[in-house]
N, C-alpha and C positions, 0 to 999 in steps of 0.2 A: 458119674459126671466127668467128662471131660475136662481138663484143665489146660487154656489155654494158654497158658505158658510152658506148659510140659511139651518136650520133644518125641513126639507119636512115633512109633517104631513103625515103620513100615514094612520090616520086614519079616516082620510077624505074619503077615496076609491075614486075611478073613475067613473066620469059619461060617459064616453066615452061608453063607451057599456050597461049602468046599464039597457036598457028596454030588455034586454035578461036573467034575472036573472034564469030563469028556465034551463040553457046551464051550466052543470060541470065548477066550477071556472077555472081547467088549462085550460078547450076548449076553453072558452071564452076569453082569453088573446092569446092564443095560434092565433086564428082565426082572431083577433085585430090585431096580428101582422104580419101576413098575406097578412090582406084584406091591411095597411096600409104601411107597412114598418114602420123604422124608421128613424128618421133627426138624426143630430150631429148637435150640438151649438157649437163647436169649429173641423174643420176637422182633425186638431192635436190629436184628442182626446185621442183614441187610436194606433196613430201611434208615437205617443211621449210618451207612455204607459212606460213604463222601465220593461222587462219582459214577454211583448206582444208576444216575439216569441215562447214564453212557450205553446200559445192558439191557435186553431183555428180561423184563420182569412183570409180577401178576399179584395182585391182591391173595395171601396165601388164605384168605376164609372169604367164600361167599354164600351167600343164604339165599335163595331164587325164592321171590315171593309171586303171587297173583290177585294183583287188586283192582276192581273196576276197571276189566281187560287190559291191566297193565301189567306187565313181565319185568320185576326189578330184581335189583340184589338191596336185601333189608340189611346188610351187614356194615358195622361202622369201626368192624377191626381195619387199620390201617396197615399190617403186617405187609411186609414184601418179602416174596420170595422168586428166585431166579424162575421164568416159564419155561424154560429150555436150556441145556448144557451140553459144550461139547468133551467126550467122555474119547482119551486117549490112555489106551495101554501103554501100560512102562516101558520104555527102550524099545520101541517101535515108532511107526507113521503112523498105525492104524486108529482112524477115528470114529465115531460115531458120535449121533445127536439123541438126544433124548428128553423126551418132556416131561417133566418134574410137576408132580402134586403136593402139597401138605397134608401131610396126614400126622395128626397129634397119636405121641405113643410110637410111632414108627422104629423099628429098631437101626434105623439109619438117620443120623445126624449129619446135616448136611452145617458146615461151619467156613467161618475167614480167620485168618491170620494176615492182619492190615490187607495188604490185596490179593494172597493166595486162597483161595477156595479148595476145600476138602473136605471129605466125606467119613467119616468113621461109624464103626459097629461098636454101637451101644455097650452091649454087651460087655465084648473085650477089651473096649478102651482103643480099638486098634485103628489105624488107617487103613481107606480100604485102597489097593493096589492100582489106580487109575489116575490119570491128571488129568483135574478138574478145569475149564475154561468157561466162564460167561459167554455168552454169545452177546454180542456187542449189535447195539439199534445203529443201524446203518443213515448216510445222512438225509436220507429222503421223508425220516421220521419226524425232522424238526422242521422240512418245507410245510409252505401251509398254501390255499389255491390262492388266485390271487384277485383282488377286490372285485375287479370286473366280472368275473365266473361267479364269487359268492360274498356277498361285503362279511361277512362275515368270521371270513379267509379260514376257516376249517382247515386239519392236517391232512395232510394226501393220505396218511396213514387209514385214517379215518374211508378213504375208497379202494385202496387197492394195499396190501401185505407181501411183503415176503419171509414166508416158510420156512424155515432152516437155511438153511445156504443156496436152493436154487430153485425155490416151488416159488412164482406169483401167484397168491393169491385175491380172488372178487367175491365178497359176497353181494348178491343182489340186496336184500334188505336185511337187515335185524330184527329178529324174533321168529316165533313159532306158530303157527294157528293153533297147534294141538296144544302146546303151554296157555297163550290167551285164552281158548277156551275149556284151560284146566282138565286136556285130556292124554296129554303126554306121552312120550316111549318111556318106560319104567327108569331107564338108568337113567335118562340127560337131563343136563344143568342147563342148557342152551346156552351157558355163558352170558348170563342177565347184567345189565349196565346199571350202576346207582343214577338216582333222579337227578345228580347236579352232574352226572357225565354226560355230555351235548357231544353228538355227530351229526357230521354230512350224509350219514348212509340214512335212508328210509328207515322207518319204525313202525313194528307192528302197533306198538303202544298207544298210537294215533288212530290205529282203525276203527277203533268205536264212535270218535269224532265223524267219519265218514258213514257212518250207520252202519258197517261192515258190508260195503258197497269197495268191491274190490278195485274196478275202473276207476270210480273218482278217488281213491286214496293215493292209487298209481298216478296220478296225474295231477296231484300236486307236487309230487317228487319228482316227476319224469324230464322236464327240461332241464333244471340244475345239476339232477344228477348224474343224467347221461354228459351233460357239457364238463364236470369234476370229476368223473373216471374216466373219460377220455383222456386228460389233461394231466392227473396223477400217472397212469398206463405209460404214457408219452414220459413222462418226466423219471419216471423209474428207469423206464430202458436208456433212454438218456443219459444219466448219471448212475446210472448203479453198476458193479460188474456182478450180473447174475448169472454163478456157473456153481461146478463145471459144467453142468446141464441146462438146460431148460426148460422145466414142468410150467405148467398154466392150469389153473385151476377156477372153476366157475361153478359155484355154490349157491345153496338158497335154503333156505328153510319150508315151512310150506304154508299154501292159503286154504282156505274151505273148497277150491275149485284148481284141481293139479294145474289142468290146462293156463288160466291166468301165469303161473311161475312159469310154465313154457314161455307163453309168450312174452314175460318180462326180459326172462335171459335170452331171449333171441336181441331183442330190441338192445340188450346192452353188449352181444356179442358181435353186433350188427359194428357197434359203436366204438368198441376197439377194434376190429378188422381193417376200422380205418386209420389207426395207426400202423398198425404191421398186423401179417394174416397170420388169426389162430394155429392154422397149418404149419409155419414154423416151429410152433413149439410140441414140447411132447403135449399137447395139452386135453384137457378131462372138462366132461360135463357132468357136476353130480348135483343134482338134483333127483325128486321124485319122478317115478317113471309115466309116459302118458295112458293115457286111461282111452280116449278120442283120437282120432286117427293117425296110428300106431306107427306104421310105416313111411307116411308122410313126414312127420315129426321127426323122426329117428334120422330118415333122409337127409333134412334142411340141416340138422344137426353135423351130420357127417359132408354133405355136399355143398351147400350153400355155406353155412357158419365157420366150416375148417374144422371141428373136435376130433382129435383121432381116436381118442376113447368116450364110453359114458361109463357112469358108474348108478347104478338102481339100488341103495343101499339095503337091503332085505331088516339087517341086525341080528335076527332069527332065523332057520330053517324050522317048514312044518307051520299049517294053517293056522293050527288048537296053540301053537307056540305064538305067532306071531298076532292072534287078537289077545292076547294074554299079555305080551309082552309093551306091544303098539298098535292101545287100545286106538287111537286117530289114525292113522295108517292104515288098522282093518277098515275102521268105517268109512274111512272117504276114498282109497284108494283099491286097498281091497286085495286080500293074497295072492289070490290066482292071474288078478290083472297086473301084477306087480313080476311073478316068474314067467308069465305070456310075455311081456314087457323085454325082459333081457333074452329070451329065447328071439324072439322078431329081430333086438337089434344083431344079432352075431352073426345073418348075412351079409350084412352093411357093412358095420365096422369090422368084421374080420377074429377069428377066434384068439383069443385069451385078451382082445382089445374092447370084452365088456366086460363088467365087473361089481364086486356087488361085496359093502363091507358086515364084519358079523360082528358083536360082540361076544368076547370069547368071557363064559364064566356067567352069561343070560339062560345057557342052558345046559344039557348031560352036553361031555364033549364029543362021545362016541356018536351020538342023535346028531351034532352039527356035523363029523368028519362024513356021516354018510350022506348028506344033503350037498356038503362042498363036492363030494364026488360025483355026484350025480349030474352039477352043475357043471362039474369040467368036461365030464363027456357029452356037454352041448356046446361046450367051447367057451362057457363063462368062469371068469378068473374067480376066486374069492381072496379080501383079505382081509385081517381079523385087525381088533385094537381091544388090549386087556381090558375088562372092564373094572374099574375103582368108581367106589361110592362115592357120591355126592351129597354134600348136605343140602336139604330139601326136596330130594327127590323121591319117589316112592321109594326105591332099593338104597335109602341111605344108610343103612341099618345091611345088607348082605355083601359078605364078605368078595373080595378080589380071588380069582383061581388063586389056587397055589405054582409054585416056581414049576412041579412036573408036570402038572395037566399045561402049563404055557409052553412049558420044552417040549414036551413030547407031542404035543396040538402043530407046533410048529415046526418040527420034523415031517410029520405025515403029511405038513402043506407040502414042502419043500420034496419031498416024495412025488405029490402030482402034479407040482410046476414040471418039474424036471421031465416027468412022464408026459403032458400035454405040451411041453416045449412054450410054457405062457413065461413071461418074465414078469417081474416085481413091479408092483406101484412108486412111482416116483424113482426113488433110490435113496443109500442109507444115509446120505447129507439133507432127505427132506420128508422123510420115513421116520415118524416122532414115537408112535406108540405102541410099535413092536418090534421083534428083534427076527426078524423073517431075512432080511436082507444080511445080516453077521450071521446066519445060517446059512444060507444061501450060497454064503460067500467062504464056507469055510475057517 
């Protein structure tokens, strides 16, 4: 047990990871806390914090239920823990961001000292050798729209995010078809809302009221919502300084019918463009890939909408892998239609500007490195995001890779970036759940 009034020696460092000393000091932490999450010694920690609402933070337990096609979190712990931290090496600039889970048991302790934040090894009692910083909720989290767009003035938060320090993010609606109808990808929480959490974004949670008639569900939501992400979009760029880059990111989860989420995100990408054109930004279209006229789609996507990437998230390589792993995915979308998909877009968008995420630790990793390879010599990128258990999910119960299969997974990407000349998703200020980019970067 830690004691917080004892002065933690620092420089002791951590043996926690020390047989990887040849891995960039932030990867190496970055990837610690990762593979392991971190514990709280007191669950008040941070939520008796005075100030806390200043930061970025997340309910540290949630429990995804599914009840008469509703998608909730049945969880009534109140615990907070930071959702993201920026992690600097000692006596340098060098920084990195990293998203933080709970995981009870963790041999990393993540702790305060009135308003310093720090991390220690269990274990040793020790500090671990990084300085810890909150990421702080920028001001556009406490605007809300305003009465005219929706009386009941919702947070802009609530339509449009931003990412780490320079990713906007959109999701089209909240929720899953494959969670509603209780058919899931093996690892994902989908991030379920409790019943007294009210948003402006659409809800699957409603589609049963609609008879699971996907037009008319759309179309109770479609005039307020396109008028409140227009208006948050605007109000972000506005008032926020989103750098040093600029990613854009256009998300969705998916319906019984892919096509419908096309045509959602077009209609909302339609919608910002009229604030400032997509094509400014580095920005991504990720959702599911289409199924119905392939090349058309892909087109309007890159020509018309401004995307300069898409991303077909696979999760898996390998047919037998991928109905095993996303049992909804095979059935509605379908494997073969899914690597036809990203094969079609790489004359349009251009090689290493398609892309496709995996979870690393869903399968052998030698079975995914030779899949990612096969994808780069058609010109499609891959990149990974560790996989940690979820409570409620089928694999809540299967362990997180260990620290080598992540470092040495992540060498052999950075092997076929460099050989296909593709570059990185995002970058390491908006790049949360892996350490691809502190490799990358030396």
């Amino acid at each position: 047990m830690v004691d917080r009034d004892q002065d933690i020696d620092r420089s002791k460092g951590l043996t926690l990871v020390d047989r990887y000393q040849g891995l960039p000091t932030l990867a190496k932490w970055k990837v610690a806390l990762l593979e392991y999450g971190v514990d709280l010694q007191d669950p008040n920690t941070f939520t008796d914090y005075e100030g806390i609402s200043q930061y970025k933070t997340k309910r540290a337990v949630k429990s995804p239920v599914v009840e008469k096609f509703q998608f909730k979190d049945s969880s009534d712990n109140n615990s907070l823990i930071p959702s993201e931290v920026i992690i600097t090496e000692e006596g340098t600039e060098k920084t990195s961001l990293v998203k933080l889970g709970y995981r009870k048991g963790s041999p990393i302790l993540i702790d305060r000292r009135g308003d310093e934040i720090f991390m220690v090894d269990k274990k040793t009692g020790n500090r671990i050798p990084v300085d810890i910083n909150l990421v702080k909720n920028r001001a556009y989290t406490s605007a809300t729209l305003p009465e005219s767009i929706n009386p009941d003035q919702p947070k802009l938060e609530d339509l449009v995010q931003v990412v780490g320090q320079d990713r906007i993010g959109v999701l089209a609606f909240s929720g899953c078809w494959y969670w509603t109808s209780n058919n899931p990808c093996k690892f994902c929480d989908s991030n379920p809302k409790r019943e007294d959490e009210l948003s402006a974004m659409p809800s699957l949670n409603t589609f049963a009221d609609s008879k699971f008639n996907e037009e008319d569900w759309w179309e109770q939501y479609k005039e307020d919502y396109l008028k409140g992400v227009k208006y948050a979009f605007k109000y972000v760029l506005d008032n926020e300084e989103v750098g040093p880059h600029r990613h854009f990111q256009l998300m969705a989860g998916n319906l019984i019918r892919t096509e419908r989420v096309w045509d959602i995100c077009g209609q909302i990408a339609e919608t910002l463009n009229q604030v400032e054109p997509l094509s400014d930004f580095d920005s991504y279209l990720n959702i599911s890939p289409p199924i119905r006229n392939v090349e058309e789609s892909l087109r309007r996507a890159k020509e018309q909408l401004g995307f300069r990437q898409v991303a077909f998230n696979m999760e898996v390589i390998g047919k037998a892998r991928f109905k095993e792993v996303c049992p909804g995915k095979y059935s509605t979308i379908g494997y073969d239609n899914s690597i036809n998909a990203l094969k079609a877009a790489v004359p349009i968008f251009g090689r290493g500007n398609v892309r496709s995420n995996f979870v690393l630790g869903a399968q052998p990793v030698e079975e995914l490195l030779d899949g990612v390879r096969e994808l780069a010599e058609q010109g499609i990128a891959s990149d990974y995001s560790v996989f940690v258990p979820k409570p409620g999910t089928p694999w809540a119960g299967r362990p997180s890779p260990d620290i080598k299969t992540i470092i040495d997974f992540t060498n052999e990407l950075v092997v076929i970036y460099k050989r296909q000349g593709f570059k990185g998703i995002y970058c390491g200020l908006s790049s949360r759940s892996n350490i691809f980019h502190e490799v990358l970067a030396g």
